[in-house]
C-alpha positions in Angstrom: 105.8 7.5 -156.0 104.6 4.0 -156.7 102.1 3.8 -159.7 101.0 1.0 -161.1 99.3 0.9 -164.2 95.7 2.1 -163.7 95.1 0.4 -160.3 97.3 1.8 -156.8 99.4 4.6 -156.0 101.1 4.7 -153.0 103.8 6.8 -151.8 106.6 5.6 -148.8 105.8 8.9 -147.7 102.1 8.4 -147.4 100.6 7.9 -143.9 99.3 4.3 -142.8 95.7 6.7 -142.4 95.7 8.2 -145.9 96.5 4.6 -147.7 93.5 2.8 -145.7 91.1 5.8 -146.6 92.1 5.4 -149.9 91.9 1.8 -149.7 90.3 0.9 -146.9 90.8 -2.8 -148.4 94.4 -2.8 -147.1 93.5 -2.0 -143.2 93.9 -6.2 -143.2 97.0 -6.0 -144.4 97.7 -3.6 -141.7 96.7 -6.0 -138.8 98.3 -8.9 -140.3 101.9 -7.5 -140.1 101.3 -6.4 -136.7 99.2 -2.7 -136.9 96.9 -3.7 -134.8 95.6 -0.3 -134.4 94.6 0.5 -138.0 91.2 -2.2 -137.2 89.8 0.6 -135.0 88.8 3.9 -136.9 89.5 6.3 -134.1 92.8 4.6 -133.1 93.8 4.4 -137.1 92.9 8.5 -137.4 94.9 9.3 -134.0 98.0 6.6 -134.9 98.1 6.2 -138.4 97.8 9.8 -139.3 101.4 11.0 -137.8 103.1 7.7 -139.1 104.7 7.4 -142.7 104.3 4.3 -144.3 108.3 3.9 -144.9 108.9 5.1 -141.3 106.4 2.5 -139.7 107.9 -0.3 -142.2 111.1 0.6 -140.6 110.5 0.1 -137.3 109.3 -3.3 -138.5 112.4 -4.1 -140.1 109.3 -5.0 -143.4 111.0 -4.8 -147.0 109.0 -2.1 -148.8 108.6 -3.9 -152.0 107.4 -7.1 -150.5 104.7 -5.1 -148.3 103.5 -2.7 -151.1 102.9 -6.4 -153.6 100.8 -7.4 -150.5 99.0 -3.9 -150.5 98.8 -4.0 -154.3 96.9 -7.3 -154.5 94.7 -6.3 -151.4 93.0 -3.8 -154.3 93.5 -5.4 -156.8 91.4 -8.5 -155.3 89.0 -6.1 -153.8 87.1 -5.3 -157.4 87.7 -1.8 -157.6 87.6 0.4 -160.1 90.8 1.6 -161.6 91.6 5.1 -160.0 94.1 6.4 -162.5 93.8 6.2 -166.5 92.8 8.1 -169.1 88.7 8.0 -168.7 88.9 7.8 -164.8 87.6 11.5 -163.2 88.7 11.8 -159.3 86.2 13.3 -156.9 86.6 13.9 -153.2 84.5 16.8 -151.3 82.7 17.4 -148.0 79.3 18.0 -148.6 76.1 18.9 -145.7 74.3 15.8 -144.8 71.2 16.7 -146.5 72.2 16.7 -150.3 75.7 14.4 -149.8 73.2 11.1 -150.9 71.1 12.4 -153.7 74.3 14.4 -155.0 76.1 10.8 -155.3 73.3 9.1 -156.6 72.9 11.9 -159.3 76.9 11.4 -160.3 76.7 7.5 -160.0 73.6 7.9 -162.8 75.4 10.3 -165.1 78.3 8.2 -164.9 76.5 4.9 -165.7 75.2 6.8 -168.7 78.3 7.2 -170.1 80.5 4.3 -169.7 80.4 3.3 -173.4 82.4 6.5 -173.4 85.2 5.2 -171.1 83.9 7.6 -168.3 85.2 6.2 -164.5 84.3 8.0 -161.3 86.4 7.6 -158.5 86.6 9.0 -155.2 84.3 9.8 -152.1 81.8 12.1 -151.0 81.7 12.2 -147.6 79.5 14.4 -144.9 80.8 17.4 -143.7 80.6 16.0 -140.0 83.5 14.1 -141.0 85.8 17.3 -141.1 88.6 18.2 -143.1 91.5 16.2 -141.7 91.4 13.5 -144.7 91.7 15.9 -147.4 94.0 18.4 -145.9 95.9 15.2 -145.1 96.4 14.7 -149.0 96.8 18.1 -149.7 99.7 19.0 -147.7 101.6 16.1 -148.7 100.8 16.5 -152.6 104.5 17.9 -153.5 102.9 18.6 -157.3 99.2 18.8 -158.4 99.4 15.3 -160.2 99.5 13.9 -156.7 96.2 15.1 -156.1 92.5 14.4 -157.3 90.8 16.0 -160.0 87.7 17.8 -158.3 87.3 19.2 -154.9 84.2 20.3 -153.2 84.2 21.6 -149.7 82.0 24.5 -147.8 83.8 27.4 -145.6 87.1 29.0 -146.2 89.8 26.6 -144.2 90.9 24.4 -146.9 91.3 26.4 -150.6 93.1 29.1 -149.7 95.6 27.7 -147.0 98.9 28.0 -149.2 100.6 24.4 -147.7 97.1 23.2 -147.9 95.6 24.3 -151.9 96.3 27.5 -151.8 99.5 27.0 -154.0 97.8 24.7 -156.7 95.1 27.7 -157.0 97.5 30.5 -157.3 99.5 28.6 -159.7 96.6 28.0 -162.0 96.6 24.2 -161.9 93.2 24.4 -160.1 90.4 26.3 -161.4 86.8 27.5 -161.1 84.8 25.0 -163.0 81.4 26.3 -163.5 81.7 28.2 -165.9 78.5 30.8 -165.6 79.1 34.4 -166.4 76.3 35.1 -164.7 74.9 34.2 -160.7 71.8 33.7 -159.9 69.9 36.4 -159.6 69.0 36.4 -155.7 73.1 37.3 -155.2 73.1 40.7 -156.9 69.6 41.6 -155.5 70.9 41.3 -152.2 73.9 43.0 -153.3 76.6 40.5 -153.4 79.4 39.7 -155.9 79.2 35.5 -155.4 81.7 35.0 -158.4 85.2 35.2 -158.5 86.1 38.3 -160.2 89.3 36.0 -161.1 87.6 32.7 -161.6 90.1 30.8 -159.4 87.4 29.4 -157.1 83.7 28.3 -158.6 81.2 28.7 -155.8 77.5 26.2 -156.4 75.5 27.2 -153.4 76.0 28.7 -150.0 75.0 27.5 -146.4 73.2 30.9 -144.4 73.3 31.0 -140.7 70.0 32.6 -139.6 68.2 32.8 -135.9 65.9 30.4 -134.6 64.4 32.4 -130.9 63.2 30.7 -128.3 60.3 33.2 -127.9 59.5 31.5 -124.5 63.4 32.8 -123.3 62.8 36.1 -124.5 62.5 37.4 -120.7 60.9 41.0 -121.9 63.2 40.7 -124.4 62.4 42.0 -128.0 63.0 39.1 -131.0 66.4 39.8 -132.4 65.9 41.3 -136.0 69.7 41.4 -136.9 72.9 40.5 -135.9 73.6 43.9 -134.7 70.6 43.3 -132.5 72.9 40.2 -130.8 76.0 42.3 -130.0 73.7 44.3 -127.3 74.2 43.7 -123.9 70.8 42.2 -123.5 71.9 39.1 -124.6 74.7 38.3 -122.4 75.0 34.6 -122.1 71.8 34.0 -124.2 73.1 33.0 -127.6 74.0 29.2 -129.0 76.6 29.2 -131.6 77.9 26.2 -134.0 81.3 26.1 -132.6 81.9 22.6 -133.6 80.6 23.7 -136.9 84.2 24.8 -138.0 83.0 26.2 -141.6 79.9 27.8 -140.4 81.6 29.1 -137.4 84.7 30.7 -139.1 82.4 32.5 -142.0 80.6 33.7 -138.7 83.4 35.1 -137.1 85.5 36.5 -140.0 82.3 38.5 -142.2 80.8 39.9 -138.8 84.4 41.0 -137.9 84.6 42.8 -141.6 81.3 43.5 -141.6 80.9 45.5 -137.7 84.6 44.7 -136.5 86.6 42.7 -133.5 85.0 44.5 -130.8 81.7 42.8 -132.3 83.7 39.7 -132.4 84.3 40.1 -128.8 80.2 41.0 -128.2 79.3 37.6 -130.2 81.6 35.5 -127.6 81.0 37.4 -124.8 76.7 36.5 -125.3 77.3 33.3 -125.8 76.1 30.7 -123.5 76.9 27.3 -125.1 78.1 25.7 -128.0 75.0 23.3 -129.7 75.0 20.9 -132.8 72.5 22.5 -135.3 70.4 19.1 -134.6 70.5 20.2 -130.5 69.6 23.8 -131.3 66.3 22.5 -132.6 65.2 20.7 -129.6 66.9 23.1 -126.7 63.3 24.3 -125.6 64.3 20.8 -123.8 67.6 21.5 -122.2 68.1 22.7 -118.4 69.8 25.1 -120.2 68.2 26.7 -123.1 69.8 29.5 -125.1 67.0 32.1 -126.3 68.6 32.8 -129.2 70.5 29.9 -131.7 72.4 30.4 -134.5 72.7 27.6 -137.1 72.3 26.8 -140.9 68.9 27.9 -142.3 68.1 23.6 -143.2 67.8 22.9 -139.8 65.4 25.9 -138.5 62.7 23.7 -140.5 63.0 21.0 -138.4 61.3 22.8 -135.6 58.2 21.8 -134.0 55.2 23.3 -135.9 53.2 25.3 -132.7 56.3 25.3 -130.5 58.0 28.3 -129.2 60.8 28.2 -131.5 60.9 31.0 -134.4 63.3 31.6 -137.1 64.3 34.4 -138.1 66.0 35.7 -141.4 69.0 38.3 -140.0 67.7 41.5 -141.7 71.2 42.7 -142.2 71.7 39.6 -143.7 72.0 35.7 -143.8 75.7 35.3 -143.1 77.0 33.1 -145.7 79.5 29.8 -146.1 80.0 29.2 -149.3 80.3 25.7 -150.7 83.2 26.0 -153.0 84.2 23.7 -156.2 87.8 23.4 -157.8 88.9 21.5 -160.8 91.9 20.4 -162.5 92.5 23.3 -165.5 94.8 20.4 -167.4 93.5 17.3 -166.6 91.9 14.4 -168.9 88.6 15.0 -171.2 86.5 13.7 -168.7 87.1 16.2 -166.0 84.7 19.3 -167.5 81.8 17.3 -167.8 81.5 15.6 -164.1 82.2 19.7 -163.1 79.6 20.7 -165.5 77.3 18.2 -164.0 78.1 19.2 -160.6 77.7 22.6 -161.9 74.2 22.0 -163.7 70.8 23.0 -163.4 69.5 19.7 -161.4 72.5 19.4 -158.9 71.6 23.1 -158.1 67.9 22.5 -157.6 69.1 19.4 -154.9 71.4 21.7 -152.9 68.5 24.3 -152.9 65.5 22.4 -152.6 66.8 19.9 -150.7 69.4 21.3 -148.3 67.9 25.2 -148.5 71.2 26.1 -149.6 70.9 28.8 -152.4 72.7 27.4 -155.1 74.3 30.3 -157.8 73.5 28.5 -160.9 71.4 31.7 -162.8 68.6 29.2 -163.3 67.6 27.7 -160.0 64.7 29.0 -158.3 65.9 29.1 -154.6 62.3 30.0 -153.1 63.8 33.3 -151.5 61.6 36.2 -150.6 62.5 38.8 -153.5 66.2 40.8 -152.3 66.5 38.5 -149.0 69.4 39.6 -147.8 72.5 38.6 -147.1 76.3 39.2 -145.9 79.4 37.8 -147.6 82.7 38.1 -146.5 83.5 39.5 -150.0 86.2 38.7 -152.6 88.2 42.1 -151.6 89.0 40.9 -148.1 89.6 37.1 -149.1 92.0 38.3 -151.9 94.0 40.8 -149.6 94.2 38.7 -146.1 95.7 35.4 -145.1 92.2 33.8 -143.9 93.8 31.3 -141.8 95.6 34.2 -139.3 92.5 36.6 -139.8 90.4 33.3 -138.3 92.8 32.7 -135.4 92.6 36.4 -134.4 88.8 36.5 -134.4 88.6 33.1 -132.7 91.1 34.2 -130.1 89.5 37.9 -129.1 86.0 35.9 -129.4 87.2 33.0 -127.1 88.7 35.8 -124.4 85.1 37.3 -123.9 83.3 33.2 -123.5 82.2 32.3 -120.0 80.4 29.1 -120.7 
């Protein structure tokens, strides 16, 4: 590992696509010595990706050193902040569209307010339509945790608890919950759920429900769907839209109604579906040729239906089924670390992700503007702590993709 004081680390085992999202500054280099590919950001995902740094220089026939001064002074030039040293905290997350702006403009003013104290963010949050490819990138190829960044936030359960992915850095205690409450907020336990970790390995700040929005003018007779056991009936074969593209939405779906009712529901959910829609399309598909009576999608978006319109939401009476939006911190990492994860942790970040994004946030304090015990179905800390998530997905995915027509 190449790290030069305070300013670049780069590994010959890095892929051209990991050192260009970390500094995207170097793509130029890239081009000039002949990786044409790496100007186009498709092309530099699909290429750059699979191809080491030391492998690609290779093939070249490029001395490392020589290329890595040219990458060094393409940062260094570029004004950026130092990324490693003593004051600098490292952030990297996926965050829902709605709150990923205000969140960053809430860090960059706490972090202004302390810079007589040496304080340094660096890092990226980026939307969750982004997907996870970037930081699973990092992760599998950290081969210790000081390769890796200091604070992680991500919603659903496909990155934390994959063991080549963090899963190892968590069970080894080099990555902790953060938060630091002893307490949830209080709309978790009236609805019956246990939100913490009993073991305090994984913090969870807020969760994303998936709740109805019915097209009441493709009800056909039918009555509205109160539940999701109401959706595995018959009635609404090939009548549902599910977030399928949606990957942490759409596995939290999957795995808690399979603990929740079992695979054969699994197999009712796919087997209802009609088509796959982008929480954005859902809204509008009283416009499609085709038009799903029933969509299922984060509960943000059901408010951007037309006021008057046919659509209707609908809170799942057996409960909102629940992503979390998961935080993870470094347990032995510089000073600085606790207080960006108590900020992202506090009061007013927890009143953006719930008044902004309607995604409850378990800070005790928040008011989430809930009805009183709404209720709610999590996948539980039981069945996360005794299955390997990743097969238990592929399973569901698998029986529930056997039983699609669309």
């Amino acid at each position: 590992m190449y790290d030069h004081p305070g300013k670049v680390l780069i590994s010959p085992e890095d892929t051209l696509w990991q050192i260009a999202e970390r500094y995207p500054e170097t793509i130029a280099v890239f081009v000039r010595h002949g990786f044409s590919l790496m100007a186009d950001p498709e092309k530099r995902l699909a290429f750059g990706s699979k191809l080491r740094l030391d492998i690609a220089l290779g093939m070249r026939q490029i001395d490392f050193e020589v290329f890595y001064s040219e990458l060094e002074a393409a940062v260094m030039n570029s004004g950026r902040q130092p990324e490693y040293g003593p004051g600098v905290v490292r952030v990297k997350g996926l965050l829902p569209c709605p709150v990923r702006l205000p969140l960053q403009e809430k860090l960059d003013t706490f972090v202004a307010s302390r810079q007589a104290d040496g304080l340094v963010l660096a890092g990226e949050l980026k939307a969750a339509s982004m997907g996870l490819d970037w930081l699973k990138s990092d992760a599998e190829a950290a081969a210790s945790p000081s390769e890796l960044d200091d604070i992680y936030l991500s919603a659903g359960f496909d990155l934390f608890f994959e063991e080549r992915y963090f899963g190892r850095f968590i069970k080894s205690g080099h990555f902790v919950d953060p938060t630091g409450w002893d307490r949830p907020n209080p709309c978790f336990p009236q609805a019956g759920v246990d939100i913490l970790d009993p073991l305090r390995r994984y913090g969870v700040v807020a969760v994303v429900p998936a709740v109805f929005l019915v097209n009441t003018a493709e009800l056909a007779g039918r009555p509205v769907p109160s539940s999701w056991e109401d959706l595995l009936h018959p009635q609404w074969e090939a009548s549902l839209s599910l977030p399928v593209s949606d990957f942490d939405l759409f596995n939290a779906i999957l795995l808690t109604i399979s603990n929740k009712y079992g695979m054969d529901a699994v197999e009712a959910l796919g087997r209802n579906m009609q088509q796959s829609l982008h929480p954005a399309q859902m809204v509008k598909s009283e416009r499609l040729s085709r038009r799903p009576a029933v969509t299922i999608m984060p509960n943000f978006f059901t408010k951007m239906a037309r006021p008057g319109g046919p659509m209707l939401a609908v809170w799942p009476a057996d409960g909102a089924i629940l992503s979390p939006v998961f935080m993870i911190a470094k347990s032995d990492g510089n000073s600085h670390i606790g207080d960006v994860a108590s900020l992202l942790a506090s009061r007013e970040v927890g009143e953006i992700l719930s008044h902004l994004g309607l995604f409850p946030s378990v800070h005790p304090l928040v008011d989430n503007r809930l009805p009183a015990g709404a209720p709610m179905m999590w996948l539980g800390w039981d069945f996360i702590g005794s299955n390997d998530l990743n097969t238990a997905f592929e399973a569901c995915n698998e029986r529930f993709k056997s039983a699609t027509t669309y």
